[in-house]
N, C-alpha and C positions, 0 to 999 in steps of 0.2 A: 690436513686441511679439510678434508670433506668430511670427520667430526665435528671437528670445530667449530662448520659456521652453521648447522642445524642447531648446537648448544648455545650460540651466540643468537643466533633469530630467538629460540626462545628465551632467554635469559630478557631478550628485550622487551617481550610481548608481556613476561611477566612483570617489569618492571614498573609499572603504569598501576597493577593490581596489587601490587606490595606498598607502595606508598598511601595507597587508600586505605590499607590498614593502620597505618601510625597514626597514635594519637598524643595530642597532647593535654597533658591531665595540669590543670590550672587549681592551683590550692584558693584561690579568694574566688567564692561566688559572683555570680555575674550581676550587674545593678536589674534595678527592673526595666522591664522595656520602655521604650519611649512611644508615646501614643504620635501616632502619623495624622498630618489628615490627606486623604487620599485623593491625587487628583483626578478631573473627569478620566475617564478607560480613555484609553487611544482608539477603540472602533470595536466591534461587536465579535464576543469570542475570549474576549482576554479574562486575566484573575489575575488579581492581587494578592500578589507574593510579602506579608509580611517584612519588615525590618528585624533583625536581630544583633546583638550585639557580637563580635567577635573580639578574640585576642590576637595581639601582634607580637608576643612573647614579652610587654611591658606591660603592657594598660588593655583596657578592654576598650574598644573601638565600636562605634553605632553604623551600620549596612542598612542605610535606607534599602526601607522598600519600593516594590519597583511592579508594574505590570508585566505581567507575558500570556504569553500566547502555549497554551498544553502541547504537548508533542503529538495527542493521539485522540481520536475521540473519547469522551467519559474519563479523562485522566483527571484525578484528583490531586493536588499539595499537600502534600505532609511536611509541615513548618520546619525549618532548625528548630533546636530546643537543647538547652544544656542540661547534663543527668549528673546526679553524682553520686558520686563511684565513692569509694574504702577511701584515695588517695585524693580526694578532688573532684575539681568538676571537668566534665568530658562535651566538646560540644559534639553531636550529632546533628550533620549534615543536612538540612531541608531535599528530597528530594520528589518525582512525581511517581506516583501509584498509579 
């Protein structure tokens, strides 16, 4: 038992990091984006996080855009964006720099 549950605590902590690796590779390119119009900020400090389109393993689905608020000072948005790969296209995740 006192193997066990150190390989079990880890096993979980990695599991969260292992799913972030999977991807799924979408043979039909993604439509073009859809132009937003964007409304007022909610109050001083926020950025506008793009709309992108995702897959839900059928169709491709539109993810309005949406305001927020950066986590850190000077933190910048690096959009989603779909890349394509030998097999298809990959989305890559939007995340903050």
């Amino acid at each position: 038992m006192k193997k066990f549950l150190p390989t079990l605590i880890l096993a979980a902590a990695l599991l969260p990091a292992a799913s972030s690796f999977a991807q799924v590779v979408v043979r039909v390119g993604p439509p073009a984006p859809i132009v937003e119009r964007r409304p007022v900020a909610p109050g001083p400090g926020f950025v506008w996080i793009d709309g992108y389109h995702r897959w839900d393993g059928a169709r491709y689905v539109w993810v309005p855009g949406r305001w927020d608020r950066p986590p850190r000072p000077h933190a910048r948005w690096v959009p989603h964006r779909w890349e394509h790969r030998h097999d298809g296209w990959v989305l890559v995740e939007g995340h903050w720099r």
